[in-house]
C-alpha positions as CSV (number, residue, x, y, z in Angstrom):
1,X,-3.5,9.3,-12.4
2,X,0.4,9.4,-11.5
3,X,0.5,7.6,-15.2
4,X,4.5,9.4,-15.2
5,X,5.8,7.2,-12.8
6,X,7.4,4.9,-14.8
7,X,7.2,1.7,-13.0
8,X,3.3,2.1,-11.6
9,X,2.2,3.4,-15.6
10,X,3.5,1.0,-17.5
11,X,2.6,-1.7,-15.1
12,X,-1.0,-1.2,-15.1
13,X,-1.0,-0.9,-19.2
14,X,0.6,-4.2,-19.3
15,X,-2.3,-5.4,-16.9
16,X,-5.1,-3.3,-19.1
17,X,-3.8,-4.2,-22.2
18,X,-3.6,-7.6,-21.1
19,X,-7.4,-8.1,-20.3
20,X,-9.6,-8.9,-22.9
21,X,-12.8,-8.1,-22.0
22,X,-11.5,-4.0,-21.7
23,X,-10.2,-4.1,-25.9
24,X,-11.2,-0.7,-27.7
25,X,-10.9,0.8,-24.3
26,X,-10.2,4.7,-24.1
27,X,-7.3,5.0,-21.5
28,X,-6.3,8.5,-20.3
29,X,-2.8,8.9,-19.1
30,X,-2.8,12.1,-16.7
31,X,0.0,13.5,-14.5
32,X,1.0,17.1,-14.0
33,X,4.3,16.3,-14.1
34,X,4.5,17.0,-18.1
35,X,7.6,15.7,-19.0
36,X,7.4,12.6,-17.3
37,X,3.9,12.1,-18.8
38,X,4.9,12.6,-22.4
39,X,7.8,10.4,-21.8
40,X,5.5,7.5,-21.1
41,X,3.2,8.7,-23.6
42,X,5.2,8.2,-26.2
43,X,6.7,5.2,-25.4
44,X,3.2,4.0,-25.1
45,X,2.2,4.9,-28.6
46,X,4.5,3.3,-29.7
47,X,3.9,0.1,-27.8
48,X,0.3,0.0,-28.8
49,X,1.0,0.8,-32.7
50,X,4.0,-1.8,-33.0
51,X,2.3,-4.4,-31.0
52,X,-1.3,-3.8,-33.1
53,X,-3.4,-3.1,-30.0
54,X,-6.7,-1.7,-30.3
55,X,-6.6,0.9,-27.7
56,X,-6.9,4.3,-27.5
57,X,-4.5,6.4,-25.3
58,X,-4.6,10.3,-24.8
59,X,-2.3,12.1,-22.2
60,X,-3.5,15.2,-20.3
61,X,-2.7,17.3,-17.4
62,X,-6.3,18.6,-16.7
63,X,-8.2,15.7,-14.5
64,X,-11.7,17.6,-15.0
65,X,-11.1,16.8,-18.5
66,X,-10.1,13.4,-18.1
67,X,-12.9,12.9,-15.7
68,X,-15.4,13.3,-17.9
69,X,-17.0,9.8,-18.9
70,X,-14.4,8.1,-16.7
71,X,-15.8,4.3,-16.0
72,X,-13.1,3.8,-13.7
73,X,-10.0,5.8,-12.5
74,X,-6.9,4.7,-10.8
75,X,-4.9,6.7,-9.0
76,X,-1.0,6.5,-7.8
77,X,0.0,10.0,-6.8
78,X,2.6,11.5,-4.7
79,X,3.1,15.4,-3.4
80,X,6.5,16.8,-3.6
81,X,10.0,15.4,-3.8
82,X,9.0,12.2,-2.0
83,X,12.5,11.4,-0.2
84,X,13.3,14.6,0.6
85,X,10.2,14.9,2.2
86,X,10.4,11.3,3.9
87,X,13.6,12.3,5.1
88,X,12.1,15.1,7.0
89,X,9.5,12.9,8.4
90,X,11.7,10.2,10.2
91,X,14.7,13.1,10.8
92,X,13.1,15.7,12.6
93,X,10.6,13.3,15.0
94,X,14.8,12.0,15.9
95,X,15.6,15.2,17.0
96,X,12.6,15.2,19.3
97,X,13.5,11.8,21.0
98,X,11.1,9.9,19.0
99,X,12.0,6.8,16.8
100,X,10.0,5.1,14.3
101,X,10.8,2.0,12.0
102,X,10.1,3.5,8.7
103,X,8.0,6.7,9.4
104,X,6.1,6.3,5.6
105,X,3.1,5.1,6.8
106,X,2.9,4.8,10.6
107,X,4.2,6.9,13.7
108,X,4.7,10.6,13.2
109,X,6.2,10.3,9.7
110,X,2.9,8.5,8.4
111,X,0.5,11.7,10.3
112,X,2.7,14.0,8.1
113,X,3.0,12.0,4.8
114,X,-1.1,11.5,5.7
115,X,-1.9,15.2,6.3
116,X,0.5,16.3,2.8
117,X,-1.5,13.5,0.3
118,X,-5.3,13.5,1.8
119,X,-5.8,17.2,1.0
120,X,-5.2,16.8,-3.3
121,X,-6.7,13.4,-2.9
122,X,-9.9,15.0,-1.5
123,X,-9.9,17.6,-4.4
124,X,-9.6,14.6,-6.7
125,X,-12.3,12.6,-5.2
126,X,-14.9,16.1,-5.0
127,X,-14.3,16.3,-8.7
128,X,-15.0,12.7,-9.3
129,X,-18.4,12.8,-7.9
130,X,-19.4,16.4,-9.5
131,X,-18.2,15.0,-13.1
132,X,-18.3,10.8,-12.9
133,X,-19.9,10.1,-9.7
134,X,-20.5,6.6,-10.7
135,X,-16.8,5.8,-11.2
136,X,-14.8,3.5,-9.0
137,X,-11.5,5.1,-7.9
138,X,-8.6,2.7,-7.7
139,X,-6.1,4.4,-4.7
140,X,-2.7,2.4,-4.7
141,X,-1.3,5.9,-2.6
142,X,-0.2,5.7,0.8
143,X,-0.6,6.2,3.7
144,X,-3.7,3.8,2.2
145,X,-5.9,3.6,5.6
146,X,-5.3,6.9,6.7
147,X,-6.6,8.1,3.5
148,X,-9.4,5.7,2.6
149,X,-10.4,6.3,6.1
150,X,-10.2,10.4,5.0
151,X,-12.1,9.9,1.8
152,X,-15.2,7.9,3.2
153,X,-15.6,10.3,5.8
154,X,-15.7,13.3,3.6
155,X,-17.4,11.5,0.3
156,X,-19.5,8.4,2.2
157,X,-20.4,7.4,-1.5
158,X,-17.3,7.7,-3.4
159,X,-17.3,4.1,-4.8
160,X,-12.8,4.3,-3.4
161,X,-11.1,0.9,-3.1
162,X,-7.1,1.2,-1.9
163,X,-5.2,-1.6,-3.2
164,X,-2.0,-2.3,-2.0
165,X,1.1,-5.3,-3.0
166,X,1.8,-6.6,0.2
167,X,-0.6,-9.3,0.3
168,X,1.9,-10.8,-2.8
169,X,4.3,-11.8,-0.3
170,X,2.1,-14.9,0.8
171,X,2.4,-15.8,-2.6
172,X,5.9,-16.3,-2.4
173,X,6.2,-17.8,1.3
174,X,3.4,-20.0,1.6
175,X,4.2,-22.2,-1.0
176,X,7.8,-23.0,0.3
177,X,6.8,-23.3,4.1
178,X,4.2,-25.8,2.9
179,X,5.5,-27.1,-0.1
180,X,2.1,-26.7,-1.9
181,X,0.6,-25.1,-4.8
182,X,-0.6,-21.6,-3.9
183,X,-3.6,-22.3,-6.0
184,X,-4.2,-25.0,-3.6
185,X,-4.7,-23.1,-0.6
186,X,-7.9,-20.9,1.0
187,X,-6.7,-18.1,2.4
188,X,-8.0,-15.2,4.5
189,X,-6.1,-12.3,5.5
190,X,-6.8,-8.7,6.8
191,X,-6.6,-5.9,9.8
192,X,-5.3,-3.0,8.6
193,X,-3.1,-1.8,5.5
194,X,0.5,-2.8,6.4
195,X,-0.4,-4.0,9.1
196,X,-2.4,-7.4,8.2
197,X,-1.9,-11.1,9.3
198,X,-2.9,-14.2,8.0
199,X,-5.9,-14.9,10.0
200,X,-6.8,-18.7,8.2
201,X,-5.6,-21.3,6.1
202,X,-6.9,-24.3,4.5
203,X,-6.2,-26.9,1.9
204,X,-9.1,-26.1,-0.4
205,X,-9.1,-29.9,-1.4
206,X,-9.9,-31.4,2.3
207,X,-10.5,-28.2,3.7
208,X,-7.7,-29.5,6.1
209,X,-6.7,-26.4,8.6
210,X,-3.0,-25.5,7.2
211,X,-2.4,-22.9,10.2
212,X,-0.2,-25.2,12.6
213,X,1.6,-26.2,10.1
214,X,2.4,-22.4,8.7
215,X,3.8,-22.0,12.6
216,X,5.9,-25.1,12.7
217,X,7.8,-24.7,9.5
218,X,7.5,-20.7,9.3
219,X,11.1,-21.1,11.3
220,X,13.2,-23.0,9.3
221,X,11.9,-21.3,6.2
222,X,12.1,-17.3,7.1
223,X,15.8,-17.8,9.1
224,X,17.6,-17.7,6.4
225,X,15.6,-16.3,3.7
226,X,17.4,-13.9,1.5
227,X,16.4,-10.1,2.6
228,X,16.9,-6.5,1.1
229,X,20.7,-6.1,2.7
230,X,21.3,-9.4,0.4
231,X,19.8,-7.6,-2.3
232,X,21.3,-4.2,-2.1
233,X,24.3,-6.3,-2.0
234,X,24.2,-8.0,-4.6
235,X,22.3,-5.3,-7.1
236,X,25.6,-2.9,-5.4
237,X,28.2,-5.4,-6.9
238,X,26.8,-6.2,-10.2
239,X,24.5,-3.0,-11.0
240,X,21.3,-4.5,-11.1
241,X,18.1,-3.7,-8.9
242,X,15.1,-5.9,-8.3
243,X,12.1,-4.7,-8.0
244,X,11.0,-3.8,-4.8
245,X,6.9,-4.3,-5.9
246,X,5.4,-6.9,-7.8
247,X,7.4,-9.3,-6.6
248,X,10.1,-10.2,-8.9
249,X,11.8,-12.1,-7.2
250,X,14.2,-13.6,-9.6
251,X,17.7,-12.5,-8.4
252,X,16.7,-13.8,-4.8
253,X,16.4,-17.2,-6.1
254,X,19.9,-17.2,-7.0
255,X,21.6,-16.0,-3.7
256,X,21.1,-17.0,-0.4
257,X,20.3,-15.4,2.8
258,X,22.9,-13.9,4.9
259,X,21.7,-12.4,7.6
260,X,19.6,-14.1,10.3
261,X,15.7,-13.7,9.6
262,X,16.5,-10.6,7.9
263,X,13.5,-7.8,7.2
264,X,11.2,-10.2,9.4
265,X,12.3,-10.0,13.2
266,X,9.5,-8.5,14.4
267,X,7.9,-11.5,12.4
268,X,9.5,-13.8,14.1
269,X,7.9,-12.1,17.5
270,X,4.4,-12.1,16.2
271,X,4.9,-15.5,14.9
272,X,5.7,-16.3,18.6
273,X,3.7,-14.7,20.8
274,X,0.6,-14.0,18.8
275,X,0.9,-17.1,17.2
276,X,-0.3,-15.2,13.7
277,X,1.9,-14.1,10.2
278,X,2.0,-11.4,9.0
279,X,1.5,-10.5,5.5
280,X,4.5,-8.3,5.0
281,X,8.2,-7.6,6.5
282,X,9.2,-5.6,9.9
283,X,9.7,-2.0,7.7
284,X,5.9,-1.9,7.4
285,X,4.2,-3.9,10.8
286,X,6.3,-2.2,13.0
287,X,5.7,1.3,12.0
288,X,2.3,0.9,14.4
289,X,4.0,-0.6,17.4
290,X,5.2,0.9,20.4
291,X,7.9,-1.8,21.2
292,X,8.8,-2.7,17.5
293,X,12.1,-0.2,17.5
294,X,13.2,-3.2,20.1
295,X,13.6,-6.2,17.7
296,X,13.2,-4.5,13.9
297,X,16.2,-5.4,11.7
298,X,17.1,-1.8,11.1
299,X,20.3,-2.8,8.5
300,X,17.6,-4.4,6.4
301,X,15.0,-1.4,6.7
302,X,17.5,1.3,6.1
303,X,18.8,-0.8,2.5
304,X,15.5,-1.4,1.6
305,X,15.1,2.6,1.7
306,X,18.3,2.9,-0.3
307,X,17.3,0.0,-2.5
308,X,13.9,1.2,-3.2
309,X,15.1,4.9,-3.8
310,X,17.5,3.6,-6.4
311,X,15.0,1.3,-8.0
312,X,12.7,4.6,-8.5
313,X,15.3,6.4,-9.7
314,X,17.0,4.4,-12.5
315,X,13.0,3.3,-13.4
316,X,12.6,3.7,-17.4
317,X,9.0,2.8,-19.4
318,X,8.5,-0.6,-20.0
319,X,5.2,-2.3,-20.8
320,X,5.0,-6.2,-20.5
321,X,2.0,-7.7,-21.4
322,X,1.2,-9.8,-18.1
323,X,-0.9,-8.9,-15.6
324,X,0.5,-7.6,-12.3
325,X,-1.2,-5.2,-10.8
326,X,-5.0,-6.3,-9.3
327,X,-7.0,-3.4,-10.5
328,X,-7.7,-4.6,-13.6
329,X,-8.9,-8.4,-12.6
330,X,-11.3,-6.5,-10.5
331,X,-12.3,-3.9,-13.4
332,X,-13.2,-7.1,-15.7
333,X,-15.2,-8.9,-13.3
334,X,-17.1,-5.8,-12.8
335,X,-17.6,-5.5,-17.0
336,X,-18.1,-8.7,-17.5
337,X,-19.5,-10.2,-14.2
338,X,-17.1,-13.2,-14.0
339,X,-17.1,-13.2,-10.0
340,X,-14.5,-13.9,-7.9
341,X,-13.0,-13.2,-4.3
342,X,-10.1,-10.5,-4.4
343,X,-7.8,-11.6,-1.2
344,X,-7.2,-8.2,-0.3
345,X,-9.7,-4.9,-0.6
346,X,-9.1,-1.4,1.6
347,X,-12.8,-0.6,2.0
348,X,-15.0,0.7,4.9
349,X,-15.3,-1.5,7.7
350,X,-18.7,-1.3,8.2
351,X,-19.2,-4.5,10.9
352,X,-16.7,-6.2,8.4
353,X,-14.3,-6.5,11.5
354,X,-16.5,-6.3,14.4
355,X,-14.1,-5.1,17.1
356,X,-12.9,-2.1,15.1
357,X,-14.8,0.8,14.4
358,X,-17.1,1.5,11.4
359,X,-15.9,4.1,10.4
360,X,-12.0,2.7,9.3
361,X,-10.8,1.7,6.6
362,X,-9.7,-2.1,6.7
363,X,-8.1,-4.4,4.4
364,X,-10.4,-7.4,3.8
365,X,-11.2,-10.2,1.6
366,X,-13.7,-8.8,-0.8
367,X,-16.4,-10.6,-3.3
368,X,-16.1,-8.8,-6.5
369,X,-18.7,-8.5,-9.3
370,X,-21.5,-6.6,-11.4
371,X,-22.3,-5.3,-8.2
372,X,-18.9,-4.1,-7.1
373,X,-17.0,-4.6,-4.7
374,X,-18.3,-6.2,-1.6
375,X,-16.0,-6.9,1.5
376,X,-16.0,-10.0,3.3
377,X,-17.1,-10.3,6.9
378,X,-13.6,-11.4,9.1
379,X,-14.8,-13.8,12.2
380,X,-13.0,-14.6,15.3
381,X,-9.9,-12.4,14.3
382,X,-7.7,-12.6,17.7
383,X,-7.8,-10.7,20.7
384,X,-4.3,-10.1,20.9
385,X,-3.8,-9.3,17.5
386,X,-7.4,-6.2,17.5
387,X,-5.3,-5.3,20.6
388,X,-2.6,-4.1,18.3
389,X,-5.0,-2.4,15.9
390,X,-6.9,-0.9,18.0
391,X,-4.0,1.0,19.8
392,X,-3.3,2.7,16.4
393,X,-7.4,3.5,15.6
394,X,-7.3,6.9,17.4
395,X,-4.4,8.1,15.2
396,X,-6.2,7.4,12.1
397,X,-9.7,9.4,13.2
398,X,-7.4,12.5,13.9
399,X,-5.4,12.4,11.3
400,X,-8.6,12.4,9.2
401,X,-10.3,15.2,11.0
402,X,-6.8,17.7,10.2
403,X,-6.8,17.2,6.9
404,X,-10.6,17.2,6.3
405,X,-11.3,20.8,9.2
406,X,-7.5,22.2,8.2
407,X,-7.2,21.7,12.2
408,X,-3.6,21.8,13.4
409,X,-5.0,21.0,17.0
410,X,-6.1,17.6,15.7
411,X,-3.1,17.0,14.3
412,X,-1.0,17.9,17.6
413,X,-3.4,15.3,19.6
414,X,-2.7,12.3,16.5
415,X,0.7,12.9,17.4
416,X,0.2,12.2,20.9
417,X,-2.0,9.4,20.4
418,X,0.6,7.6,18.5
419,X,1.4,4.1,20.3
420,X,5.4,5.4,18.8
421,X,5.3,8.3,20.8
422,X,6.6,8.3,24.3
423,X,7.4,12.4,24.5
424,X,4.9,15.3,24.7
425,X,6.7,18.6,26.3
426,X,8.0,19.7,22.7
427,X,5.8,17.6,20.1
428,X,3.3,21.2,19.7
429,X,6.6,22.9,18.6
430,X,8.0,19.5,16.2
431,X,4.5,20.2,14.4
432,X,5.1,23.8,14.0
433,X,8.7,22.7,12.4
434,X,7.2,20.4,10.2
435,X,4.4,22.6,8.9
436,X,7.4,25.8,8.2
437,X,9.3,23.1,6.9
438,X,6.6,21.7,4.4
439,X,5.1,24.8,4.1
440,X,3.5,24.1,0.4
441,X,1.9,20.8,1.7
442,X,1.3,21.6,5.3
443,X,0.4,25.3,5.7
444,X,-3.7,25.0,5.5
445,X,-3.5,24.0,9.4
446,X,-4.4,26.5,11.0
């Protein structure tokens, strides 16, 4: 589902076509978008017949038809023109007094992006159960723990595992602050989407404990690593783009950093005080923190937005047969039972974090097999750090009950509850705004 994005599509039939063990698969490309699916349609004919692939693709619009059979569906959707929409999410909260980081995911941007995508994600997941009900559902959507959160409340036995690419960026920094092989290191990370750390380390040789050494060299390593105003940059000057998912990180190899711990001050403060890393850069951690807006690098988050809304827009179909995305390691160690432990899982909590609610989604470790998916339990995760979560827990179980009762009341109080929020005389009128303003996405609350 989503299979006309261009980038997320072709990605994941690299990755399917990639994996042996799923060979004579049927693969339905869906997207109401019809253009943009037959574009990648096509193009993906083609692939398959010139590269001799023993596949078989159909592309449709109706999902109840493409439902039907379904093993396993994965889903990347978006409602509406996304950065038009974003814009109104960080623009009008300004004109209210409030700031936010990013306002995608977290603050009062991430409750209205939430309360826009649960609702068609909900329809997807109710016709799921009535047709395929034994199908696991892939989400790589966002905002991924409001809505994983959404859809377990509303479908407790949806089998609904969010993915997400951040955890890829301890692939790329480990290594270099510990000069090791990534394959040589045990890791565990986890809290909540965008909003995870690095909770332990070891060298799986001597089962040595890495952590102190992560801290003492993190420094010297993230100060002048290269960061997205390098990037946009450089891309600027010589029309190319990188990537922003996936990690392709070949044209930041070649330059060097020129701003001061660029995209990762607020890393530097959780480095410092909490003593933890965090799996991903300031535009995403500090979209749940009251005090991030104090150390953020804004000049990087603002040309990552400009670099990532370039990147999407200049995105053409192309199928590379490597594996990228996780969804289809997990799929073939559920077909084929070759087990293995997935670093990072949104799932239920379900005691799997005991300091957080059961009922919220978390991102975990997770043992994956015949059996499915099975999250693993995260002890003696830091006070400090479950202080941070927990501040933003409230916004998520309101959020959830809008979109699931249609209950612009709830919504009014996740705004309030926001740790970002520091205003209240005029926030009942900002959602009223909003909702006229999104009318198409917003108008069911009521």
């Amino acid at each position: 589902m989503g299979a006309g994005s261009a980038q997320f599509g072709c990605d994941m039939l690299g990755d399917i076509f990639s994996t042996k063990s799923l060979e004579g698969s049927h693969i339905t490309l869906l997207d109401i978008n019809t253009n943009a699916l037959n574009k990648v349609y096509d193009y993906v004919k083609e692939f398959i017949e010139s590269n001799k692939l023993n596949f078989i693709v159909d592309a449709l619009t109706d999902r109840k038809k493409a439902f039907k059979d379904a093993d396993f569906i994965i889903s990347s959707i978006e409602v509406g023109d996304r950065f038009q929409l974003w814009d109104e999410d960080w623009k009008i909260p300004m004109q209210y007094g409030i700031h936010q980081v990013y306002g995608e995911n977290g603050g009062p941007g991430g409750v209205f992006h939430s309360l826009r995508i649960i609702p068609p994600i909900l329809d997807i997941v109710k016709d799921a159960m009535d047709i395929c009900p034994n199908a696991y559902i892939f989400n790589f959507s966002n905002p991924m723990t409001a809505i994983c959160t959404a859809v377990k409340r509303a479908y407790p036995n949806a089998k609904f595992i969010g993915l997400c690419h951040e955890i890829g960026w301890l692939h790329k920094w480990l290594p270099k602050i510990l000069r090791m092989n990534y394959e040589s290191l045990d890791i565990k990370a986890g809290g909540l989407n965008h909003f995870s750390c690095l909770l332990e380390i070891k060298d799986k040789k001597t089962g040595k404990d890495l952590y102190p050494d992560v801290l003492k060299n993190a420094h010297g390593y993230f100060e002048h690593e290269v960061g997205y105003s390098d990037l946009l940059k450089y891309a600027k000057a010589n029309n190319a783009f990188s990537k922003t998912e996936n990690f392709d990180h070949s044209i930041e190899e070649r330059l060097k950093g020129e701003f001061i711990w660029a995209d990762r001050r607020l890393l530097k403060v959780i480095l410092e005080k909490y003593k933890l890393l965090p799996i991903t850069v300031d535009s995403h951690f500090g979209e749940y923190i009251a005090w991030a807006w104090d150390v953020v690098d804004h000049r990087g988050i603002l040309d990552f937005y400009e670099l990532y809304r370039t990147v999407l827009s200049k995105a053409e179909p192309k199928i590379e047969l490597i594996v990228k995305e996780r969804a289809s390691s997990i799929i073939n160690a559920i077909v084929t039972n070759e087990s293995y432990v997935e670093e990072a899982v949104n799932i239920l909590n379900d005691g799997l974090i005991e300091d957080l609610p059961n009922w919220i989604a978390v991102e975990v470790p997770a043992e994956i097999s015949k059996d499915g998916v099975k999250g693993v339990k995260l002890n003696n995760v830091p006070k400090g750090y479950l202080s941070l979560l927990r501040n933003y827990v409230s916004v998520y179980d309101l959020t959830a009950e809008a979109a699931i009762h249609h209950k612009k009341e709830y919504a009014v109080q996740a705004i309030l509850a926001n740790p970002v929020v520091n205003v209240c005389k005029n926030i009942e009128e900002m959602v009223d705004r909003m909702i006229e303003s999104q009318k198409p996405y917003l108008d069911y609350l009521k």
